[in-house]
DRENNUPA-179091 format. One record per residue: x, y, z of N, C-alpha, C, CB in turn. Coordinates in Angstrom, 2 decimals. Last residue first. Glycine has a CB too. Example, Ala and Ser with C-alpha at 12.3 -4.5 7.8 and 13.67 -1.06 7.14 Angstrom:
<martors>
MARTOR     neast    nnorth       nup    caeast   canorth      caup     ceast    cnorth       cup    cbeast   cbnorth      cbup
MARTOR     12.85     -2.25      7.08     13.67     -1.06      7.14     12.90      0.03      7.87     14.08     -0.60      5.72
MARTOR     13.19     -5.69      7.80     12.30     -4.50      7.80     13.20     -3.30      7.80     11.31     -4.47      9.05
</martors>
This chain:
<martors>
MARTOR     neast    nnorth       nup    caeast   canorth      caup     ceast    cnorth       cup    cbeast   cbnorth      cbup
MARTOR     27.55      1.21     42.83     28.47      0.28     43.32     29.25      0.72     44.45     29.30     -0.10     42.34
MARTOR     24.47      1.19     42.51     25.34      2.18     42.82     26.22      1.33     43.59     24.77      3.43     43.51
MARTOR     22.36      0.67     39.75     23.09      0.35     40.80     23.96      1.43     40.60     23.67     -1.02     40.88
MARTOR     19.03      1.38     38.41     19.96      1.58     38.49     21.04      1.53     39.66     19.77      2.30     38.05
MARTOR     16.84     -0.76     36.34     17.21     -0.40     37.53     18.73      0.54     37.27     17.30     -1.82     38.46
MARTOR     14.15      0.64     34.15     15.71      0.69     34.16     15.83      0.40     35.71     16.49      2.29     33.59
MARTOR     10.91      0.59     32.06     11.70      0.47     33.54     13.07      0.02     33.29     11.00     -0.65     34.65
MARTOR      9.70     -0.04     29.85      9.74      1.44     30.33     10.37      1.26     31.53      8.34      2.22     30.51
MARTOR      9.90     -1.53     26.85     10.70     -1.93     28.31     10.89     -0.38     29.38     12.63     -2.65     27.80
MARTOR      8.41     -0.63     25.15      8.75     -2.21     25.08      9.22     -2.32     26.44      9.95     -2.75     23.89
MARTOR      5.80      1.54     24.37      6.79      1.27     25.38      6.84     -0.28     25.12      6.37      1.77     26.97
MARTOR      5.72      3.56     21.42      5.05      2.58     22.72      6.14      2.24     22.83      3.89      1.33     22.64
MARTOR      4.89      6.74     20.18      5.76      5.10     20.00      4.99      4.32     21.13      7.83      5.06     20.41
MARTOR      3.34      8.99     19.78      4.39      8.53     18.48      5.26      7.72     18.89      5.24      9.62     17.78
MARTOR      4.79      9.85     23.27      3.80     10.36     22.08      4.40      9.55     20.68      3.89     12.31     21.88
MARTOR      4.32      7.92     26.48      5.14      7.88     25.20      4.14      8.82     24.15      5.42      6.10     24.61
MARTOR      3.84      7.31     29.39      3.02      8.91     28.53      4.19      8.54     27.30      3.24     11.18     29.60
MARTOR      6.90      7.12     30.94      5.80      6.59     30.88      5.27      7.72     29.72      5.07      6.39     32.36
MARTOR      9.93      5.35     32.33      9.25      5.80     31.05      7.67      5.91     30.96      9.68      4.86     29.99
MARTOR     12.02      5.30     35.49     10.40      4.96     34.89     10.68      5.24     33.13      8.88      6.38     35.71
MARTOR     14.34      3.92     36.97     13.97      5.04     36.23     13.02      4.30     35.57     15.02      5.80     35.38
MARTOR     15.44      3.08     39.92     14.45      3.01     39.59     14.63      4.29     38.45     13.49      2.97     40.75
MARTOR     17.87      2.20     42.71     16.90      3.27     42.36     16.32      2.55     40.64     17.90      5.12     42.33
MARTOR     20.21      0.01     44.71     19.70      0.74     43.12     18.21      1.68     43.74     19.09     -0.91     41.53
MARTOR     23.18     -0.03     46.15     22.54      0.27     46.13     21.54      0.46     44.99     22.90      0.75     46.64
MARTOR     26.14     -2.13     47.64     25.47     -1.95     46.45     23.93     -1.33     46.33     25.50     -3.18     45.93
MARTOR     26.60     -1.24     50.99     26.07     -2.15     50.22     26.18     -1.52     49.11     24.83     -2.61     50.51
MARTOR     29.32      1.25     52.39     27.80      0.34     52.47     27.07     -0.34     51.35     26.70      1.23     52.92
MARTOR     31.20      3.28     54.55     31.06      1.72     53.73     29.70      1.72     53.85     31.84      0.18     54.43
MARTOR     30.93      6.81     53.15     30.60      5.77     53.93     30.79      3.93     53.28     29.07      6.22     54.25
MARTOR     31.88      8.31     51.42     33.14      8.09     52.13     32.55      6.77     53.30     33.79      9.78     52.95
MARTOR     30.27      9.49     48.88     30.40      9.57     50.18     31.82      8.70     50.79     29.02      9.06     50.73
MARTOR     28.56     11.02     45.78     29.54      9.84     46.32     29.88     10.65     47.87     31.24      9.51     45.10
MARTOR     25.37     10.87     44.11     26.64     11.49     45.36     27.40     10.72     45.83     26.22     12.06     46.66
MARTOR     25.21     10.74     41.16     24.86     10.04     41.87     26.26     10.70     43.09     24.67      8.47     41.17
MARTOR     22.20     12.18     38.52     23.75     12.53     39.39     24.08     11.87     40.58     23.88     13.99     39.91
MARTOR     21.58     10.74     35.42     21.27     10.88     36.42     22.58     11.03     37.88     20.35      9.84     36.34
MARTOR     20.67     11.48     32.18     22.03     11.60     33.12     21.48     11.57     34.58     22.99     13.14     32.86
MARTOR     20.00      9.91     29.57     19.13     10.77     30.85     20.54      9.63     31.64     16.63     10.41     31.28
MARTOR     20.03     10.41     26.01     20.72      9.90     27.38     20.09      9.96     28.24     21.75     10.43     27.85
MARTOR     18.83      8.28     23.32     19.00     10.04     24.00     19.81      8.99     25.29     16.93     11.41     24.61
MARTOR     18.62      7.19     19.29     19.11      6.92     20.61     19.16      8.59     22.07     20.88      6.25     20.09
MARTOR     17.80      7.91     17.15     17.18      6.29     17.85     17.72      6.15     19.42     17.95      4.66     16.83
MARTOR     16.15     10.38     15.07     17.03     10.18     16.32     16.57      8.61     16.91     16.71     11.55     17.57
MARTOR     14.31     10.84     12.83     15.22     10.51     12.82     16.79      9.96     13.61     15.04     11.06     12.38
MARTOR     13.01     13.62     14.94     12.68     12.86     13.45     14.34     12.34     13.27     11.97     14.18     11.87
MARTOR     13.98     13.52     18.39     13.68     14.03     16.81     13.63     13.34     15.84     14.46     14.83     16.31
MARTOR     13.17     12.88     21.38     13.55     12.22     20.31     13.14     13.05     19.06     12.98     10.88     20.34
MARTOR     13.33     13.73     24.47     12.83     14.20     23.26     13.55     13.81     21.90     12.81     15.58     23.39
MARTOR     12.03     13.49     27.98     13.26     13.38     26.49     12.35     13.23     25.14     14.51     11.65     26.53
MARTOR     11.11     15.12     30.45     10.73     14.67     29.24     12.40     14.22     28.49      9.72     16.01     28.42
MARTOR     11.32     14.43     34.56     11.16     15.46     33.16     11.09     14.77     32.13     12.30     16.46     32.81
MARTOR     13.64     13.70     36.91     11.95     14.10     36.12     11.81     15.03     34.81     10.96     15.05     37.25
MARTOR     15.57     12.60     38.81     15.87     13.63     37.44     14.26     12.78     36.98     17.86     13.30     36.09
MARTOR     17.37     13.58     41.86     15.89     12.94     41.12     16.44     13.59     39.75     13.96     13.64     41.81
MARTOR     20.58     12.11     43.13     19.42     13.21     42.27     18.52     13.03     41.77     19.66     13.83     41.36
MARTOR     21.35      9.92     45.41     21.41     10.19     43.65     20.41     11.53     43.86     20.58      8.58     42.33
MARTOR     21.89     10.08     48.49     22.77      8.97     47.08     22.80      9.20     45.87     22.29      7.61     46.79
MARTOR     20.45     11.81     49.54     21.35     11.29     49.99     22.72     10.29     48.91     20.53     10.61     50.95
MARTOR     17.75     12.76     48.65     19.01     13.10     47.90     20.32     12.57     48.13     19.20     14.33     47.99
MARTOR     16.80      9.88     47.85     17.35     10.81     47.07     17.15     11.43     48.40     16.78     11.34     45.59
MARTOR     18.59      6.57     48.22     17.89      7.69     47.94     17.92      8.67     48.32     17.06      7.64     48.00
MARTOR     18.58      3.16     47.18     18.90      4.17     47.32     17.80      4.93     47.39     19.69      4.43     46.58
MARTOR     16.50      0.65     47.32     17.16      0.27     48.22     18.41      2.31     47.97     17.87     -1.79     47.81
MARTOR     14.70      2.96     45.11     14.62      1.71     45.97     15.23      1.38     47.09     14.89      0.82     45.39
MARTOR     13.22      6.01     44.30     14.19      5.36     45.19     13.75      3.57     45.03     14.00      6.09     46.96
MARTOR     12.90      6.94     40.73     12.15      6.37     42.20     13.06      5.63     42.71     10.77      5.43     42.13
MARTOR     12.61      8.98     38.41     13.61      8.41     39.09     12.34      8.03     39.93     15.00      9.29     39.66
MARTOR     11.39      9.67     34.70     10.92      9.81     36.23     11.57      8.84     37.28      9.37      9.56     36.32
MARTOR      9.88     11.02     31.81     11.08      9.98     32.47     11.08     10.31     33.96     12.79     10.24     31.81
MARTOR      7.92     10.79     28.90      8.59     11.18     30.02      9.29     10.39     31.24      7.81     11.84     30.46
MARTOR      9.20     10.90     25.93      8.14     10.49     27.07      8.44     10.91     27.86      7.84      9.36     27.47
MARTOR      8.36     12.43     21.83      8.25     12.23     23.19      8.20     11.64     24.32      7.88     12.40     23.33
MARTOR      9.53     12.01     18.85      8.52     11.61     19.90      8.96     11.79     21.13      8.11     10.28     19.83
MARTOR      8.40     13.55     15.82      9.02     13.50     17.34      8.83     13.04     18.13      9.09     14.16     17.94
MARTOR      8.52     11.32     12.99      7.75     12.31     13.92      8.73     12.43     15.12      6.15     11.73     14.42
MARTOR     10.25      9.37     11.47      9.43     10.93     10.91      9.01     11.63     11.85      8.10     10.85     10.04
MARTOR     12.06      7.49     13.25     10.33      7.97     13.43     10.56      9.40     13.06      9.48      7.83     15.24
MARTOR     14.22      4.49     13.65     13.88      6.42     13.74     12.22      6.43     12.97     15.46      7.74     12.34
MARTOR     13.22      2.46     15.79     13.73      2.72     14.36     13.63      4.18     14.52     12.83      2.04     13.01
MARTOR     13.22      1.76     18.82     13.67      0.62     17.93     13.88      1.19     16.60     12.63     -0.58     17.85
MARTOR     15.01      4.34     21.03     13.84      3.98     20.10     14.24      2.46     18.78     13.51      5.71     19.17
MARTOR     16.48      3.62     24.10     16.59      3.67     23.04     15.27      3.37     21.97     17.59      2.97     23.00
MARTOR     18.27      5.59     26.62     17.03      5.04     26.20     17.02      5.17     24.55     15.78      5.85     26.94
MARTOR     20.58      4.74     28.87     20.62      4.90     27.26     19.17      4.37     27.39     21.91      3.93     26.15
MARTOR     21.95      6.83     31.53     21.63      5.87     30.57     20.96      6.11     29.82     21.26      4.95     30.85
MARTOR     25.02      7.40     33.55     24.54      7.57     32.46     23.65      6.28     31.96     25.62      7.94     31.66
MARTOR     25.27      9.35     36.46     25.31      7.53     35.97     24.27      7.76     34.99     24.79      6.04     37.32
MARTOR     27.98     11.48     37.01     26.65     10.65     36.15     26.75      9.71     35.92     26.20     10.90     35.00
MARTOR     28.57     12.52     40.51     29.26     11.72     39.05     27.59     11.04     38.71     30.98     10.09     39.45
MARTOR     29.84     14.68     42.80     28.55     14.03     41.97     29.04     13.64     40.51     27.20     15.20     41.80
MARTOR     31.58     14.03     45.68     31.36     14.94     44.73     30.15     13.91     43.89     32.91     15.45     43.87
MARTOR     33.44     11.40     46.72     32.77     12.54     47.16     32.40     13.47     45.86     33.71     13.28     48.23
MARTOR     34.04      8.45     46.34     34.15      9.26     47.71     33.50     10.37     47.82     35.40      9.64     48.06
MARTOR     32.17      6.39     44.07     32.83      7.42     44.67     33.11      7.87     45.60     32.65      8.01     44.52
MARTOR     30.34      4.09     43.25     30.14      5.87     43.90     30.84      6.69     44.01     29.84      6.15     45.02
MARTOR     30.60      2.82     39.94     30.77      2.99     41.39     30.60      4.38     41.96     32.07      2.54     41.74
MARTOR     27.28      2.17     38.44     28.40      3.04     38.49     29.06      2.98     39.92     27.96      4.49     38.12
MARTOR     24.95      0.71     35.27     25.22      0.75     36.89     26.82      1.80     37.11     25.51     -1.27     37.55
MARTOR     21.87      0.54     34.38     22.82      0.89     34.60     23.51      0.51     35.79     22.69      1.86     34.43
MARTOR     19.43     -1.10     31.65     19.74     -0.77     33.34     21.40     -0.27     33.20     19.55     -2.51     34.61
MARTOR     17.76      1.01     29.44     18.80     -0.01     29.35     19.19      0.23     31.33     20.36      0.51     27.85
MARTOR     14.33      1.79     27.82     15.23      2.00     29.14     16.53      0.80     29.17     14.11      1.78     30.66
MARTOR     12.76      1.86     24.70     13.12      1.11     26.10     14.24      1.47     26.42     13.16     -0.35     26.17
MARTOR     10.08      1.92     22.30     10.79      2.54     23.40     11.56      1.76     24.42      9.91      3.23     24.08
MARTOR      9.12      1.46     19.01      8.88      1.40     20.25     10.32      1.86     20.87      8.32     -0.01     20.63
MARTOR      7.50      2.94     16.48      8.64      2.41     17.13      8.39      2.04     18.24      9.62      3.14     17.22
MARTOR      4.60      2.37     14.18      5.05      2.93     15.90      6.29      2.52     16.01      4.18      2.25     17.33
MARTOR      4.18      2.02     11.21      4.11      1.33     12.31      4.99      2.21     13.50      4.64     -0.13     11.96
MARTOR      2.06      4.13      9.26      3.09      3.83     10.02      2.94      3.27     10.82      3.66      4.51     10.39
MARTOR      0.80      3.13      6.04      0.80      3.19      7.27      2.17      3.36      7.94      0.16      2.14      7.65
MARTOR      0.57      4.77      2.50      1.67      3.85      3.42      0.99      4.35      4.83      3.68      4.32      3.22
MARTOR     -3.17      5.34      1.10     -1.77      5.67      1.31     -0.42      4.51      2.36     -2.06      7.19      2.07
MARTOR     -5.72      3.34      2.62     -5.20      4.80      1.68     -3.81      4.52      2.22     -5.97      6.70      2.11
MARTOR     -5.02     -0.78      2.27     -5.26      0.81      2.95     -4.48      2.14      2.35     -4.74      0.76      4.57
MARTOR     -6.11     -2.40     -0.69     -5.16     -1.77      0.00     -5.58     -0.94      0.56     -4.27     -1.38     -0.52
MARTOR     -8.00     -5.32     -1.05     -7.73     -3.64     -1.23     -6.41     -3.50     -0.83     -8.70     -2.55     -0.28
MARTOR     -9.66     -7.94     -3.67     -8.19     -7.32     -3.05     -8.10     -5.51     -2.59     -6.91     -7.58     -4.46
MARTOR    -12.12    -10.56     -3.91    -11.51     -9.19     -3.99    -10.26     -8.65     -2.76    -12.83     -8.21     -3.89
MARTOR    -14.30    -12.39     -5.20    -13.30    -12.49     -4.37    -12.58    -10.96     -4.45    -12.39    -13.77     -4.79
MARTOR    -17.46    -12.06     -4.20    -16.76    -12.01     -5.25    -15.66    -12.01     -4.46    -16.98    -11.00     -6.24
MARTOR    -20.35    -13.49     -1.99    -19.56    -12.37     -2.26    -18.15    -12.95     -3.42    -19.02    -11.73     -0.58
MARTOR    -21.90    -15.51     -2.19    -22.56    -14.57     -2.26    -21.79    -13.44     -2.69    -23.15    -14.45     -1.21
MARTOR    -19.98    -17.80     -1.41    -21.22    -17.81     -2.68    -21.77    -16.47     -2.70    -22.61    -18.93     -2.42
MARTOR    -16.91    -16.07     -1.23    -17.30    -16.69     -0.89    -18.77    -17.15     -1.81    -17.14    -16.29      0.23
MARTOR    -13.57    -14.41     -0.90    -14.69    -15.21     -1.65    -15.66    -16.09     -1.44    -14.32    -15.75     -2.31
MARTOR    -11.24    -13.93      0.10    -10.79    -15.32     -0.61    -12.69    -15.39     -1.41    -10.13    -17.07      0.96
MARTOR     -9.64    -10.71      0.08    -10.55    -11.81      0.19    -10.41    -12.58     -0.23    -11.47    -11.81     -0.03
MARTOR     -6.41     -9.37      0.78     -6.94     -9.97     -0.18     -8.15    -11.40      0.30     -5.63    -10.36     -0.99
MARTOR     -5.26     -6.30      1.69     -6.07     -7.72      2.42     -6.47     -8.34      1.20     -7.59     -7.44      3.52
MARTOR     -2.34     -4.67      2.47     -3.12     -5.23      1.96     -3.85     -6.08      2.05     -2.89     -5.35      1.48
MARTOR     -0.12     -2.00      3.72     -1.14     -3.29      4.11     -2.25     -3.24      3.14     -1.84     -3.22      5.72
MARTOR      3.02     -0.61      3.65      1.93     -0.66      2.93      1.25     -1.90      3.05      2.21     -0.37      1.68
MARTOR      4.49      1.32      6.08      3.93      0.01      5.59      3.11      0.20      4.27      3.00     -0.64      6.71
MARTOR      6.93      2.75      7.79      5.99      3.12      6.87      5.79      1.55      6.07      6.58      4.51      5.87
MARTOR      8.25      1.36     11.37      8.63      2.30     10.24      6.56      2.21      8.96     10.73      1.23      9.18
MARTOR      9.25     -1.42     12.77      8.90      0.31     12.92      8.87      0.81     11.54     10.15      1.31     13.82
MARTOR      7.54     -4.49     12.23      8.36     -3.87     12.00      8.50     -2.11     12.28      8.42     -4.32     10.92
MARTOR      4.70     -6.00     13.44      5.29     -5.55     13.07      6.90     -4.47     13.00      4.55     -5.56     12.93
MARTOR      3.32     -7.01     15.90      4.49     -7.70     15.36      5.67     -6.97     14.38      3.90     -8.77     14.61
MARTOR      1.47     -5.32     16.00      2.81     -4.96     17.06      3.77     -5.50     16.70      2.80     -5.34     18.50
MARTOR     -0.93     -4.96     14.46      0.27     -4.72     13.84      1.16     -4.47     14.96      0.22     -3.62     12.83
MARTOR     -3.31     -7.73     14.28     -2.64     -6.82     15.35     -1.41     -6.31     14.93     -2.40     -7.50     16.64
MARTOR     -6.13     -7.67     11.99     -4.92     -8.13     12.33     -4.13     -7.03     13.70     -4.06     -8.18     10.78
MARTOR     -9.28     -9.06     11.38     -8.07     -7.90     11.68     -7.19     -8.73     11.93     -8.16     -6.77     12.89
MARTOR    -12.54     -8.65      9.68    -10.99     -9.74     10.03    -10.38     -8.29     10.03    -10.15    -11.27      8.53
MARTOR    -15.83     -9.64      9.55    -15.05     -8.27      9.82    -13.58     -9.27     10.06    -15.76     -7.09     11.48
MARTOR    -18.86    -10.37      9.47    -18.05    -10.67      8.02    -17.01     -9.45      8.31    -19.12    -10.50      6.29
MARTOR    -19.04    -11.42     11.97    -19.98     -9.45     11.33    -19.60     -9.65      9.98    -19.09     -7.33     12.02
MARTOR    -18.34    -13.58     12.28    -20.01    -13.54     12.43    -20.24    -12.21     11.87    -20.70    -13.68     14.10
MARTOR    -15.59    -12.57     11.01    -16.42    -12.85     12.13    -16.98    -13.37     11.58    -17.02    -12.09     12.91
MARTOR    -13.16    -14.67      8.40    -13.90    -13.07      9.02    -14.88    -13.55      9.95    -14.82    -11.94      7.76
MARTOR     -9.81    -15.93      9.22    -11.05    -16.49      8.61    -12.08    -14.92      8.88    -11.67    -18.22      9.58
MARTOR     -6.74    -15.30      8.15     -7.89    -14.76      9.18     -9.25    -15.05      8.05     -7.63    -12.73      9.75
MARTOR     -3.85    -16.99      6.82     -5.09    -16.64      6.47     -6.15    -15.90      7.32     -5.55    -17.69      6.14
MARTOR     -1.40    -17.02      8.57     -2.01    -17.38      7.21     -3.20    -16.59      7.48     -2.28    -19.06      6.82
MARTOR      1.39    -14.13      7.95      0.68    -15.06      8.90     -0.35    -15.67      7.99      0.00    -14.31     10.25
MARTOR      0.94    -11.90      5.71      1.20    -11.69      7.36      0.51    -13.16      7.92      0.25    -10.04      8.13
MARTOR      3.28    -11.97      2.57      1.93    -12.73      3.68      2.15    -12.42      5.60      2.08    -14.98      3.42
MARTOR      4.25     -8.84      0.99      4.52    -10.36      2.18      3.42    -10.83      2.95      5.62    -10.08      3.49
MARTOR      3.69     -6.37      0.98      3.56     -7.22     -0.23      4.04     -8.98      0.26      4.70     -6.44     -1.55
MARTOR      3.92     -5.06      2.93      4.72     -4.75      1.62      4.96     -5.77      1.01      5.94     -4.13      1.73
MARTOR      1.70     -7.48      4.60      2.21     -5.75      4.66      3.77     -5.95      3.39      2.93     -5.07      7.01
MARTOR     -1.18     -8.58      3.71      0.08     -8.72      3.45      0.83     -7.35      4.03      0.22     -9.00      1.92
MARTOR     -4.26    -11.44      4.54     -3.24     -9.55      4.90     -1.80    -10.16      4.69     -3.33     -8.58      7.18
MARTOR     -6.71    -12.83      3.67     -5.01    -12.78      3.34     -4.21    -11.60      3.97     -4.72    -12.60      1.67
MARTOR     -9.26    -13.72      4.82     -8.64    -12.47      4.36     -6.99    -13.36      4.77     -9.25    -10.69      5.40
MARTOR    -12.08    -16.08      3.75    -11.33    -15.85      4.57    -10.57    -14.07      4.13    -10.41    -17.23      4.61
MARTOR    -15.45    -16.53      4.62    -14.14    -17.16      4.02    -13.04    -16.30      4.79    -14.00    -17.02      2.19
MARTOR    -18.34    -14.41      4.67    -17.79    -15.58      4.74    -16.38    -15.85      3.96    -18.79    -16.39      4.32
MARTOR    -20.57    -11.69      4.60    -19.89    -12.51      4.08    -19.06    -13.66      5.18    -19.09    -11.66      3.25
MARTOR    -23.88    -11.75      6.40    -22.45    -10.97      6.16    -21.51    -12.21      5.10    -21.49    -10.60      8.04
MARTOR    -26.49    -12.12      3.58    -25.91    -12.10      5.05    -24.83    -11.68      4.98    -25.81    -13.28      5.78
MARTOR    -28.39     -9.48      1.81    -28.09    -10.66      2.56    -26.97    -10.66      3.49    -27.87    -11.66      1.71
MARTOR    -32.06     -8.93      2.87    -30.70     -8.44      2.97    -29.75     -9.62      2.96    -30.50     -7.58      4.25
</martors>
């Protein structure tokens, strides 16, 4: 039998060198990690370099790949107020729009505030549509009449469907 091949692989995504060269294992196997990459539909190519046993040769993967968007939470902040409930608004944002829907879910946690005394839990999903880069998650913060420090709380991102997480944590102040 003979042995695994040898040399090297070229990977290009749309037709651009990814980085130089990936020499192949001991299995005659080369990868690449596509996070670097860009969001959106790829087309990846590997071009062997060849070696004594093996011929030099070029594929392409079936059809365009998609690369994943990714996800992230922006920190906020809001004064309190004397009384009644005011949103402290924030912005989670996908890095490219995504053919697909994607999904995560979102989830408050006290820190130096809390609930219910200062803000409202807000749990639950946001929901990005084909083509959407940006959602809100309104979180309700109680204003009081007491003096007292600058306060924050905590919004999570977790369980992403159709992206990954770049920055799943937001603090949020309460001025």
């Amino acid at each position: 039998a003979p042995s695994a091949p040898t040399g090297t692989v070229q990977f290009k995504v749309d037709g651009v060198n990814l980085g130089a060269p990936v020499a192949l294992s001991a299995d005659g196997i080369a990868s690449i990690t596509t996070t670097a990459l860009a969001a959106g539909w790829r087309t990846v190519t590997a071009d062997y370099s060849g070696d004594a046993n093996y011929n030099p040769g070029s594929g392409t993967l079936g059809g365009r790949q998609f690369v994943r968007p990714t996800l992230s939470v922006a920190d906020a902040s809001l004064t309190e107020g004397d009384a009644g409930r005011t949103n402290l608004v924030f912005t989670v944002m996908l890095s490219a729009a995504s053919p697909s829907t994607v999904i995560v879910n979102v989830a408050t946690a006290d820190g130096t505030a809390h609930t219910p005394a200062d803000y409202g839990v807000s749990n639950g999903t946001l929901v990005f549509s084909p083509g959407e880069t940006t959602r809100t998650l309104n979180v309700a913060i109680v204003g009081d009449t007491s003096h007292e420090p600058d306060e924050t709380f905590l919004v999570h991102l977790s369980n992403p469907s159709d992206a990954t997480l770049a920055d799943g944590q937001a603090t949020g102040t309460i001025l």
